[in-house]
Each structure stands twice: as C-alpha cells, then as structure tokens.
VEXNU-696763 format. One record per residue: residue in three letters; x, y, z of N, C-alpha, C in turn. Coordinates in Angstrom, 3 decimals, always signed. Last residue first. Example, Ala and Ser with C-alpha at 12.3 -4.5 7.8 and 13.67 -1.06 7.14 Angstrom:
BEGIN
+------+----------+----------+----------+----------+----------+----------+----------+----------+----------+
: rest :      n.x :      n.y :      n.z :     ca.x :     ca.y :     ca.z :      c.x :      c.y :      c.z :
+------+----------+----------+----------+----------+----------+----------+----------+----------+----------+
:  Ser :  +12.850 :   -2.250 :   +7.080 :  +13.670 :   -1.060 :   +7.140 :  +12.900 :   +0.030 :   +7.870 :
:  Ala :  +13.190 :   -5.690 :   +7.800 :  +12.300 :   -4.500 :   +7.800 :  +13.200 :   -3.300 :   +7.800 :
+------+----------+----------+----------+----------+----------+----------+----------+----------+----------+
END
This chain:
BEGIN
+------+----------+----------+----------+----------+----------+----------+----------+----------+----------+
: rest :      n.x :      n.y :      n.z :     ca.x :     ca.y :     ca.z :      c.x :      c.y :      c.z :
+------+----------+----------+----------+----------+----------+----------+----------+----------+----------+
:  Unk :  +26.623 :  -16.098 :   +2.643 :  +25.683 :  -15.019 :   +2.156 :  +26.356 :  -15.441 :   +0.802 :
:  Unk :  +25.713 :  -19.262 :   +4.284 :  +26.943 :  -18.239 :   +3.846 :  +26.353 :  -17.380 :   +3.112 :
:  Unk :  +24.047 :  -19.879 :   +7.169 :  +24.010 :  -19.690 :   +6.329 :  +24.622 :  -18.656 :   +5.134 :
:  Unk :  +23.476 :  -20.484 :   +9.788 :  +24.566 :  -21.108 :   +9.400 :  +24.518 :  -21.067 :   +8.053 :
:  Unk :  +21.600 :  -18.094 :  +10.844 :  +23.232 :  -18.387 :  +11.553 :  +23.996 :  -19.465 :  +10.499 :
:  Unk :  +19.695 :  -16.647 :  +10.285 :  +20.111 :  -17.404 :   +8.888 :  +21.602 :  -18.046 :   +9.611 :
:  Unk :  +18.232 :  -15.911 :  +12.172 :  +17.488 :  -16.611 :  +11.389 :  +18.021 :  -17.540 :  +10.371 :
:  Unk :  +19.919 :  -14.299 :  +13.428 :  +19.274 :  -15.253 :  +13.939 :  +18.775 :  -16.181 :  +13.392 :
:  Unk :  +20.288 :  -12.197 :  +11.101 :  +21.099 :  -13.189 :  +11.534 :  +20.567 :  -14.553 :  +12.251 :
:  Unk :  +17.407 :  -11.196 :  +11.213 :  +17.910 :  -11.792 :  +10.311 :  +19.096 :  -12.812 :  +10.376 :
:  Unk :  +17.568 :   -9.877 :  +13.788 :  +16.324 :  -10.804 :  +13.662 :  +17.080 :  -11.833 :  +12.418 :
:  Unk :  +19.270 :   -8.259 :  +13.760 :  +19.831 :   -9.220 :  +14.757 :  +18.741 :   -9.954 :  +14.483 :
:  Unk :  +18.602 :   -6.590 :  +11.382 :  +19.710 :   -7.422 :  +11.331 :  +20.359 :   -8.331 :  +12.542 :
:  Unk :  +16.601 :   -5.271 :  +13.016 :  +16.307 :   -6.463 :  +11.783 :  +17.327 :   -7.090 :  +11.405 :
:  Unk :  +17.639 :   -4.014 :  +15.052 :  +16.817 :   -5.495 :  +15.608 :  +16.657 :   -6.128 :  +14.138 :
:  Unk :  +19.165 :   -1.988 :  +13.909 :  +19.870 :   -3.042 :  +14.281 :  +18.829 :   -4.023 :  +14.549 :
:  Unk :  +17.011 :   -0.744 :  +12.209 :  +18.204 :   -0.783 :  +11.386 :  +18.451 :   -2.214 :  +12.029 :
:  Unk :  +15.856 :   -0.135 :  +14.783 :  +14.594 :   -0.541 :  +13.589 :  +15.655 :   -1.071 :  +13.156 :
:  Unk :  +17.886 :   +1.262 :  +16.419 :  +17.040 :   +0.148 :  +16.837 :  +16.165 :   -0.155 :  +15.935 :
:  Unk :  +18.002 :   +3.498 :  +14.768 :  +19.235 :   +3.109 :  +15.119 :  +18.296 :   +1.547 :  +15.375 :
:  Unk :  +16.148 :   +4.804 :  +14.386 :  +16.318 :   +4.284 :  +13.177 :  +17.276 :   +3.362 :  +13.506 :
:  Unk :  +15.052 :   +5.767 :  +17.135 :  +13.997 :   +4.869 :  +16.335 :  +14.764 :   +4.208 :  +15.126 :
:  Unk :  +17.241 :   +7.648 :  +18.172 :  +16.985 :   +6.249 :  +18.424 :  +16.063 :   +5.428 :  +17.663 :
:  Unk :  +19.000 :   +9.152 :  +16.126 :  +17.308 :   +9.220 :  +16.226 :  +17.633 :   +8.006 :  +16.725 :
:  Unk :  +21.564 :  +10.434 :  +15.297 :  +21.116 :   +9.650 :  +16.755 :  +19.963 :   +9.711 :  +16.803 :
:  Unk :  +22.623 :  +11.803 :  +13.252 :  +22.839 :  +10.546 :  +13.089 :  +22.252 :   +9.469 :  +14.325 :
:  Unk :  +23.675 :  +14.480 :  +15.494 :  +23.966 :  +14.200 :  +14.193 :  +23.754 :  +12.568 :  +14.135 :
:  Unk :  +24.045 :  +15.511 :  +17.905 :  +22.583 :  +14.984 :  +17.880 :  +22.781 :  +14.061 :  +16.347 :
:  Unk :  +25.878 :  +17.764 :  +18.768 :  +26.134 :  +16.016 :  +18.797 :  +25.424 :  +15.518 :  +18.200 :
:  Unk :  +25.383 :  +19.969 :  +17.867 :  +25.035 :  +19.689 :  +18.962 :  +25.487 :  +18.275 :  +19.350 :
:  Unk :  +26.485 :  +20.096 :  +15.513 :  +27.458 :  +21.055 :  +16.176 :  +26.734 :  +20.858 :  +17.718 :
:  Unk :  +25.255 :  +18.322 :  +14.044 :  +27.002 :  +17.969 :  +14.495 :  +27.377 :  +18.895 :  +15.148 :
:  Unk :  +22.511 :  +19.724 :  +13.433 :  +22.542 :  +18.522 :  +14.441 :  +24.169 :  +17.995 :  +14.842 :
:  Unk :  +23.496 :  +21.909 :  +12.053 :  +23.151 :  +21.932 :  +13.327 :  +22.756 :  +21.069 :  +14.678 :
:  Unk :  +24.239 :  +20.525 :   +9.546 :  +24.996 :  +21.255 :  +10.224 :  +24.393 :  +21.932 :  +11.762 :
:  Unk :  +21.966 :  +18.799 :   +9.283 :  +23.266 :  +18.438 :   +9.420 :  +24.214 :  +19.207 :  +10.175 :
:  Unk :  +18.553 :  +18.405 :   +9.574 :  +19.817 :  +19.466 :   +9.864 :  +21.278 :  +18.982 :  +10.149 :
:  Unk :  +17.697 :  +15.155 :   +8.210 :  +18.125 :  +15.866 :   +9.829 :  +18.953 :  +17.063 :   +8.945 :
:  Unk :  +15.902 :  +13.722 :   +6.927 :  +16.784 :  +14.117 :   +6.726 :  +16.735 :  +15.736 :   +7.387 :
:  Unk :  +12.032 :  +12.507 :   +7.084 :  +13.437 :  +12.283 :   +7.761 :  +14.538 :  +13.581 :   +6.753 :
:  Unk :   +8.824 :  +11.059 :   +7.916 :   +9.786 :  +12.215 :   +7.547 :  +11.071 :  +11.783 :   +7.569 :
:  Unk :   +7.018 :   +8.880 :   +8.868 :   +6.583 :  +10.078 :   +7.143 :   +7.769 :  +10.790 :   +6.990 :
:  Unk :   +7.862 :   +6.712 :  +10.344 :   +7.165 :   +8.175 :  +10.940 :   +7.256 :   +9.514 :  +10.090 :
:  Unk :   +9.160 :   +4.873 :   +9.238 :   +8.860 :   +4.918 :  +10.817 :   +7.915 :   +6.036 :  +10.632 :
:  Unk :   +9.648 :   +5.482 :   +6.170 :   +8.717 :   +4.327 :   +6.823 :   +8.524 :   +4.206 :   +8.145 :
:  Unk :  +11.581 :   +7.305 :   +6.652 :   +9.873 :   +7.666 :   +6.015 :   +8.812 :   +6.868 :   +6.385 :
:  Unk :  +13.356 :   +5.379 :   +8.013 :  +13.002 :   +6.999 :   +9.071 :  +11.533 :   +7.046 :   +8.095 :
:  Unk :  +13.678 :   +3.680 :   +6.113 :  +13.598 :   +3.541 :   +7.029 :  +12.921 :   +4.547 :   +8.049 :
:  Unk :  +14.901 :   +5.529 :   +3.645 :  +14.043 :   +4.941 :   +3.867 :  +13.132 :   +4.179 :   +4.950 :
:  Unk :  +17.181 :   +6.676 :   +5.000 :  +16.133 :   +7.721 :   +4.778 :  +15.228 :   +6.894 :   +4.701 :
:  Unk :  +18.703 :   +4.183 :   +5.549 :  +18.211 :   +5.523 :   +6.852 :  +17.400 :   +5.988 :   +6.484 :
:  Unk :  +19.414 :   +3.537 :   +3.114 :  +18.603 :   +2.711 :   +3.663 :  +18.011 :   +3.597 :   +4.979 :
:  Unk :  +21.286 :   +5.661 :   +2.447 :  +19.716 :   +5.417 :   +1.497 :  +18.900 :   +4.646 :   +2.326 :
:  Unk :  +22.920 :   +4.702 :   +3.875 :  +22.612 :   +5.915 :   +3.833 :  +21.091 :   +5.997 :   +3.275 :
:  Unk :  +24.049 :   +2.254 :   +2.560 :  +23.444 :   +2.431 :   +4.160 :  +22.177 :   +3.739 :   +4.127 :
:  Unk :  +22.886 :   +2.046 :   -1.107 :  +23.979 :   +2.026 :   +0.536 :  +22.842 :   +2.041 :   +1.558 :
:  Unk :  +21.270 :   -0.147 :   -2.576 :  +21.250 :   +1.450 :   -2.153 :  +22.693 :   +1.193 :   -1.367 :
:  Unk :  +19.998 :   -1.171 :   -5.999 :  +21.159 :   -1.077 :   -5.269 :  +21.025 :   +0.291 :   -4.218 :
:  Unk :  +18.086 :   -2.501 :   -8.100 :  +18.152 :   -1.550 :   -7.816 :  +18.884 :   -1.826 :   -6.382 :
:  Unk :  +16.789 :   -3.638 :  -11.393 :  +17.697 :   -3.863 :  -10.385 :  +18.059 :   -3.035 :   -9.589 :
:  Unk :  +15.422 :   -3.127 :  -13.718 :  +15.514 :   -4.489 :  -13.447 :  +16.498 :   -4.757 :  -12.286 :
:  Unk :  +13.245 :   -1.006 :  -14.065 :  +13.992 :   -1.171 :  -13.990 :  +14.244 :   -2.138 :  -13.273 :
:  Unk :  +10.533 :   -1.680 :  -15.727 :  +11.265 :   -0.942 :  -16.258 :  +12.631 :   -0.648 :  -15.586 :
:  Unk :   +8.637 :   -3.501 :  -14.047 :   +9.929 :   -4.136 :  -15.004 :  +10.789 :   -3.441 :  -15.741 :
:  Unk :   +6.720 :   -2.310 :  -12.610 :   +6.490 :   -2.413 :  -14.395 :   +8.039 :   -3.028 :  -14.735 :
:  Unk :   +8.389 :   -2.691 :  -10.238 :   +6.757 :   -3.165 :  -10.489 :   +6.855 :   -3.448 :  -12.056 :
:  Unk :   +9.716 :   -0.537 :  -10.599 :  +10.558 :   -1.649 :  -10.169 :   +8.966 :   -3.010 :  -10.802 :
:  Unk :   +8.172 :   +1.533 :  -10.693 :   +9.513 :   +1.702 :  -12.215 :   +9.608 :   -0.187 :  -11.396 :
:  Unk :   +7.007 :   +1.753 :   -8.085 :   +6.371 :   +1.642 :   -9.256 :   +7.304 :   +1.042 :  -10.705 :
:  Unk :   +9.614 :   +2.548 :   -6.730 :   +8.787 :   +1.396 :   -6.786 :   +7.987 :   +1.088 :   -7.948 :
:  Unk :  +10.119 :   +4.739 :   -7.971 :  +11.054 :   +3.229 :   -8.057 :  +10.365 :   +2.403 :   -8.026 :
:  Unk :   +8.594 :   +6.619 :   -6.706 :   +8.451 :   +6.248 :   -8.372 :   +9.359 :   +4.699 :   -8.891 :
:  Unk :   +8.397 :   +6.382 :   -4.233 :   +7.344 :   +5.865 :   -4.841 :   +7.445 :   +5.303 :   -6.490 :
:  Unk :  +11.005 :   +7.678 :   -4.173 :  +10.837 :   +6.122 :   -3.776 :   +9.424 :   +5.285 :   -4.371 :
:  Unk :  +11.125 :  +10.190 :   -4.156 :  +11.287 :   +9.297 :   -5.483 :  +11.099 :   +7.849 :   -5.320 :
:  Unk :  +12.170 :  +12.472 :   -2.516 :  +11.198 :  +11.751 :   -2.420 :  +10.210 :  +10.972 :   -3.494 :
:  Unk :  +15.047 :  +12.519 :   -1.351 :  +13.971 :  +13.615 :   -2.008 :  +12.549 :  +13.071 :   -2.411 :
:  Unk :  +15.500 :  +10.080 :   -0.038 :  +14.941 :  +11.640 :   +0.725 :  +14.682 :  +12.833 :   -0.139 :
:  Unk :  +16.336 :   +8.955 :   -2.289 :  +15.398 :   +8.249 :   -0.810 :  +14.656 :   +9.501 :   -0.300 :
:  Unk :  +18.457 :  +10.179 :   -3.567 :  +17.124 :   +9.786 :   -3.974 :  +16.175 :   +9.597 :   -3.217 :
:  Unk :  +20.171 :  +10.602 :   -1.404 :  +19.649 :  +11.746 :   -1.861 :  +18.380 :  +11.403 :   -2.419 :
:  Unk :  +21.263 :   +8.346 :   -0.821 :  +20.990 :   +8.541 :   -0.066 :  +19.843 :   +9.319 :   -0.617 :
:  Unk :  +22.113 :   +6.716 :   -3.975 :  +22.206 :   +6.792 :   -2.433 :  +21.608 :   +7.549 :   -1.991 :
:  Unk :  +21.800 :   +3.729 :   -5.987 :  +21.148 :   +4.771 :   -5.570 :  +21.959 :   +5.345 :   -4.368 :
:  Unk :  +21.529 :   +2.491 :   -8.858 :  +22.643 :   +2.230 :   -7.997 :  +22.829 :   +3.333 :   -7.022 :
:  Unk :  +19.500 :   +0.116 :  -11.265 :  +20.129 :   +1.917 :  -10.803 :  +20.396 :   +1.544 :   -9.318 :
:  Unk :  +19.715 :   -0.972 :  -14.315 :  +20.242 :   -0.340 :  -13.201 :  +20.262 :   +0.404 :  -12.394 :
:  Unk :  +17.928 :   -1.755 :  -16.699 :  +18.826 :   -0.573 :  -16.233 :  +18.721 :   -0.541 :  -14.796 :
:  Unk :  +19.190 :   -3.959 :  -19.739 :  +18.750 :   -3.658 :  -18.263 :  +18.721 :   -2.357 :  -17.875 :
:  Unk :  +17.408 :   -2.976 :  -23.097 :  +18.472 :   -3.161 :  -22.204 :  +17.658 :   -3.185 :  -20.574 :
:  Unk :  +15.582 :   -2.650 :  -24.779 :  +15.418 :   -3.953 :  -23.866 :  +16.760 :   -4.775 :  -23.218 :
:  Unk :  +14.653 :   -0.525 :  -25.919 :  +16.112 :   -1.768 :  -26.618 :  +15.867 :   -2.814 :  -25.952 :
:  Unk :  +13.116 :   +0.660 :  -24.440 :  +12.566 :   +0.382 :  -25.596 :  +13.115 :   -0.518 :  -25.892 :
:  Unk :  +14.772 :   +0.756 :  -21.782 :  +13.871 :   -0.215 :  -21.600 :  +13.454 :   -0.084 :  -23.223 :
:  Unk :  +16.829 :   +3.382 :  -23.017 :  +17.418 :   +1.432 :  -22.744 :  +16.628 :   +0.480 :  -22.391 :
:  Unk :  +15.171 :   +5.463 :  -23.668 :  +15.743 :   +4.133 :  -24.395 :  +16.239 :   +3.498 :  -24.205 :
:  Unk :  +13.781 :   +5.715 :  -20.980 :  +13.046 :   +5.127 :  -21.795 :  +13.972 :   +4.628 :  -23.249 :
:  Unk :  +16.585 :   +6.079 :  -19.741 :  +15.931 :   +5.159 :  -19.124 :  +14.990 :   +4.272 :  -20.158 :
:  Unk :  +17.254 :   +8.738 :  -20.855 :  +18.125 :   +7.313 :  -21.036 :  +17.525 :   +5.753 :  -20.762 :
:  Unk :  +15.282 :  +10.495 :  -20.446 :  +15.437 :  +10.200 :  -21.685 :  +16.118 :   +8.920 :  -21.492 :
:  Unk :  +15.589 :  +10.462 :  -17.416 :  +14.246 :   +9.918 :  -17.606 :  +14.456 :   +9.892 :  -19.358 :
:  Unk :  +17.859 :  +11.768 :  -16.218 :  +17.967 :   +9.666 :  -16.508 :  +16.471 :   +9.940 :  -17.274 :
:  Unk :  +17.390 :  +14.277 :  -15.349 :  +17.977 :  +14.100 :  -16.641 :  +17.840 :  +12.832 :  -17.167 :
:  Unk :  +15.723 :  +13.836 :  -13.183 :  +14.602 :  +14.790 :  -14.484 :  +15.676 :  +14.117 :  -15.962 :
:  Unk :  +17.620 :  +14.192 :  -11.428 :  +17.008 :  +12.909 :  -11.610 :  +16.330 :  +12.942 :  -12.971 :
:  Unk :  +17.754 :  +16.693 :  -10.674 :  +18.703 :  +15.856 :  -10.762 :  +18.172 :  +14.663 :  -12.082 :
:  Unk :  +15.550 :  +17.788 :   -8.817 :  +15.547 :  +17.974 :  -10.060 :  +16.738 :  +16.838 :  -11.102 :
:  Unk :  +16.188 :  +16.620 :   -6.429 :  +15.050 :  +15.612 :   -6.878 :  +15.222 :  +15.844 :   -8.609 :
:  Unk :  +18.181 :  +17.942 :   -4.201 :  +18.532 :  +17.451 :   -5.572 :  +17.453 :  +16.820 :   -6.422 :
:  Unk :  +15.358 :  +19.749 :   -2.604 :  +16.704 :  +18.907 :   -2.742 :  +17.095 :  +18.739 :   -4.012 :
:  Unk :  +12.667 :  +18.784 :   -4.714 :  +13.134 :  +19.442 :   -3.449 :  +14.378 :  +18.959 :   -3.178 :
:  Unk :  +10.153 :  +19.060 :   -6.327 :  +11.438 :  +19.818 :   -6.247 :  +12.113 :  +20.013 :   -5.144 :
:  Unk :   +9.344 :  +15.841 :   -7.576 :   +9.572 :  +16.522 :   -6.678 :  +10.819 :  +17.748 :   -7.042 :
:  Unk :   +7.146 :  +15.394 :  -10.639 :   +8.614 :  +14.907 :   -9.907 :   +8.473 :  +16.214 :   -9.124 :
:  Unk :   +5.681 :  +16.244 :  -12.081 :   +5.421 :  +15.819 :  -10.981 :   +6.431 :  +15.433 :  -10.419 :
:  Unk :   +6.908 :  +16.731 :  -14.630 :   +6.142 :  +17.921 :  -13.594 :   +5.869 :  +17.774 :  -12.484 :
:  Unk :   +6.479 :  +14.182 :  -15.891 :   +7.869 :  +14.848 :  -15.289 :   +7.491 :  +16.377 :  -14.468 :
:  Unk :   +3.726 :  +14.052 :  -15.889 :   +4.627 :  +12.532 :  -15.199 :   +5.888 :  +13.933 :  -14.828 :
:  Unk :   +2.992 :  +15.711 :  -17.985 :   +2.784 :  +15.609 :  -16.549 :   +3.363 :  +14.836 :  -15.488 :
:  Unk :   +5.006 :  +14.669 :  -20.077 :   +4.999 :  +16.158 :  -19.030 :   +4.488 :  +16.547 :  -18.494 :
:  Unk :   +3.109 :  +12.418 :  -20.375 :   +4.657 :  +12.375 :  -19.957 :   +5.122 :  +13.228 :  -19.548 :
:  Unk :   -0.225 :  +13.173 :  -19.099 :   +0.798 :  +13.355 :  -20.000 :   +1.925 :  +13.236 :  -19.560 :
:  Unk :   -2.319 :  +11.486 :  -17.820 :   -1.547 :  +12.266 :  -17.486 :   -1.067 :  +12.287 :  -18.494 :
:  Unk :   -4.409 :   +8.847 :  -17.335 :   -4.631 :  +10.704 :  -17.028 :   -4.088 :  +11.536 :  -17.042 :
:  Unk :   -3.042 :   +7.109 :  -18.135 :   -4.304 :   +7.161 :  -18.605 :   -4.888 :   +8.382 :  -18.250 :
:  Unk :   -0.330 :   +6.714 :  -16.647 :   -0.522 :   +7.131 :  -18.516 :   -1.743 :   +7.321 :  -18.980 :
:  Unk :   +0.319 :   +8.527 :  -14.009 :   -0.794 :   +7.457 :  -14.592 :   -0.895 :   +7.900 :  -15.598 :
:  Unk :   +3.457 :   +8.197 :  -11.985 :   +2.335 :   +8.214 :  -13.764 :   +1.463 :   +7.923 :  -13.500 :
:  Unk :   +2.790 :   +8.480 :   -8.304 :   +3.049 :   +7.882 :   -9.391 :   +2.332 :   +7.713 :  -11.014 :
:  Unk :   +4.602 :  +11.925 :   -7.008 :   +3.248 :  +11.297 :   -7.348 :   +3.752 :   +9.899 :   -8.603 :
:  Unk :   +7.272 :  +12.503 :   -4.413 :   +6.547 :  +11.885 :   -5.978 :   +5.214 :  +11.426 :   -6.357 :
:  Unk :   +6.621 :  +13.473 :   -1.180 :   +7.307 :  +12.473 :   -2.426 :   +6.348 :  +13.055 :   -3.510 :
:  Unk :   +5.674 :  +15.571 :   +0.618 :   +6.591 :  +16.172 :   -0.903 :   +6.907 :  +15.336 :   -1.651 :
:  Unk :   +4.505 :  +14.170 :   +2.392 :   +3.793 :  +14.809 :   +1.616 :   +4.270 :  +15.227 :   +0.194 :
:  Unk :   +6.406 :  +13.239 :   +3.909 :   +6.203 :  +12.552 :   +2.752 :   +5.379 :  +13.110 :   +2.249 :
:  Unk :   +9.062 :  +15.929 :   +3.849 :   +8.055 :  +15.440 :   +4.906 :   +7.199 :  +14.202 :   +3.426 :
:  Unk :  +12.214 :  +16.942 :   +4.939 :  +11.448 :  +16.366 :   +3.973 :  +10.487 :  +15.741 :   +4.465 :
:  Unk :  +14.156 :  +17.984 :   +7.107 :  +13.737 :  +19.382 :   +5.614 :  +12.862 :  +18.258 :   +4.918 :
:  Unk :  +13.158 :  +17.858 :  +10.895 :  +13.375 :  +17.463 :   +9.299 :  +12.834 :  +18.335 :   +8.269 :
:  Unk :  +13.701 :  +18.333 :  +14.002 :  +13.382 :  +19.064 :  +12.665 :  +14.143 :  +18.280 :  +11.816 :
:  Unk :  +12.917 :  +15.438 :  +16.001 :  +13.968 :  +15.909 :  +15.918 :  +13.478 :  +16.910 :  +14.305 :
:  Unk :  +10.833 :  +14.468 :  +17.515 :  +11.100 :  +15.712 :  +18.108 :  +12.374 :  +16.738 :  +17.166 :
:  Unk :  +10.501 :  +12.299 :  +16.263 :   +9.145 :  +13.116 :  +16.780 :  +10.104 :  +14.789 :  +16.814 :
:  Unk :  +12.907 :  +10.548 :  +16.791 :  +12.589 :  +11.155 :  +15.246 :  +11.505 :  +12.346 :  +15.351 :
:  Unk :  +14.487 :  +11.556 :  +19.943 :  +13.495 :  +10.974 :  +18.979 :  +13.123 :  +11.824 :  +17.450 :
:  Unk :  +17.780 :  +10.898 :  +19.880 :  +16.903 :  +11.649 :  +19.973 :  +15.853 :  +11.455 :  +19.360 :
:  Unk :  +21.021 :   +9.711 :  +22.409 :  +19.685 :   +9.611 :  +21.416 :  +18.682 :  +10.790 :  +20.777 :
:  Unk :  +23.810 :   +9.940 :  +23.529 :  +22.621 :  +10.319 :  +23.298 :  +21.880 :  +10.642 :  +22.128 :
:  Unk :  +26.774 :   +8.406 :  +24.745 :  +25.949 :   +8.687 :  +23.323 :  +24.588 :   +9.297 :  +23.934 :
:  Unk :  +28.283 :   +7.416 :  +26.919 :  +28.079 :   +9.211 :  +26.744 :  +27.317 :   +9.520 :  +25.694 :
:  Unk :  +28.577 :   +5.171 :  +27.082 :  +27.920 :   +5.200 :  +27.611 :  +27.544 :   +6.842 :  +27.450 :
:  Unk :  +30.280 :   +4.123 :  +25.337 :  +28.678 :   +4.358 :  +24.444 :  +27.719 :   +4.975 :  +25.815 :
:  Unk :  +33.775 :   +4.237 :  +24.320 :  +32.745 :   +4.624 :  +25.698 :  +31.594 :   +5.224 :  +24.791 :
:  Unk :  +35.600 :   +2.431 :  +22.251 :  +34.628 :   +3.542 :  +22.353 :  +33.662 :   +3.106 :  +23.595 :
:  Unk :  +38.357 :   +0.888 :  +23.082 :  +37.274 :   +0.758 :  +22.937 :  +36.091 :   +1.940 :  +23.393 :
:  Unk :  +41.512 :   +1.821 :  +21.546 :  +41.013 :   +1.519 :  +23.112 :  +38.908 :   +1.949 :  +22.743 :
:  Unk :  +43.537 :   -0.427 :  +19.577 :  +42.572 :   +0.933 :  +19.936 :  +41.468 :   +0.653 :  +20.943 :
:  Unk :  +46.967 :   -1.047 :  +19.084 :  +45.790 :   -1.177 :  +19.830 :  +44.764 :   +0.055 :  +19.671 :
:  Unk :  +48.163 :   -1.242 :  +15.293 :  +48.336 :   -0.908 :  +16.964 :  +47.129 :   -1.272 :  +17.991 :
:  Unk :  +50.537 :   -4.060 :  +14.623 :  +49.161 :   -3.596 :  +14.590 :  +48.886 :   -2.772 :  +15.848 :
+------+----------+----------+----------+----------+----------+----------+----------+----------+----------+
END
C-alpha cells in the first residue's frame, strides 16, 4: 500500500458566497401549480428556463402516469435540478404524495444549501478553477461540515 503525504490546508482560500458571481438567483426558481388558477400548460410554462431546467419538461407525461397507476416514483436527483430552480416544485410534488422518494448526491446538496444561505448559487466554473476559487465559498463549506459534526455528536453510538 503506498504512502500519501498529507494535504497542506494551510494554502486553501475561501470566498464569500456575497462576493462570489453566480448564473442562478432564486428569483428564477419555479413557480408552484395552482390547479385552481392555472392550466397544466400553465403549470409547464412555468417551469424555469434556465440551464438544463427545460430537461425536466420531458418526466412530467411519465410522472402523471405512474402516480394515476399508483406506481412509486422516484426521483434520484443531482446537482442540475437544485440549481435550476425546481426545488420548489419537489417540494410541493413531495407534499401531495406524488412523489414518494427523493435521493440527491453531494452536489445537489451544495446548491441547495448555498439557495438556502443567501438566494443564489452555481459558481463560474471555468473561471472560478482557473483562479483556484472553484468549490471554496466558506459559508457552504462550514454550514455542510458543522451539521454533520452536530449530527454525529448526536448520534455517536448509533449504526446508520
């Protein structure tokens, strides 16, 4: 097994979410249905265009027939959903029981996290790696880690 010599943190630098340019602001999420004022092609009109958001436009036939059948549906999300700005509609979809389960990665969990610190998030990629800055908003880094050092704490002798 070979040895690997332990990353120096002392050269990392941070950057605040305030300061740092984001392409998604929460103004652009999703509005949620209302079947009593809206038409289903108002519901889908309202979906966000931004980023991949159009994407999404296609599940909305599959969805309503696997909740008519009273199949489960699933959904098994990353990143892209979070930050185009669909979260409202999950929620809501999660609320009405129309979807019975919902899965993110890490990634997904950042965007959500960053909207919920301070309305915005998803960083210039290619200009935040060519400065370093890529992935270093101190606010998400420390929100992310104190809840999982709060949580551990909480559950130390307890097998997941």
């Amino acid at each position: 097994m070979p040895n690997f010599k332990q990353v120096d943190l002392g050269k990392i630098k941070t950057v605040s979410l305030s300061k740092r340019k984001s392409k998604v602001r929460s103004s652009q999420m999703a509005k949620v249905y209302n079947p009593a004022g809206q038409s289903f092609g108002g519901f889908v009109n309202s979906l966000p265009h931004i980023l991949v958001a159009d994407d999404l436009r296609r599940l909305v036939d599959d969805i309503v027939k696997a909740h008519k059948q009273g199949k489960s549906v699933i959904f098994m999300i990353g990143a892209h959903v979070i930050k185009v700005g669909v979260s409202p509609l999950l929620i809501d979809l999660l609320k009405r029981k129309i979807i019975t389960c919902l899965a993110m990665n890490s990634a997904a969990a950042i965007h959500d996290v960053e909207i919920a610190l301070c309305g915005k998030t998803s960083e210039d990629v290619s200009a935040n790696l060519m400065d370093g800055s890529f992935g270093m908003s101190a606010e998400t880094g420390e929100f992310i880690n104190n809840t999982l050092k709060y949580a551990m704490s909480r559950e130390k002798n307890r097998l997941w």
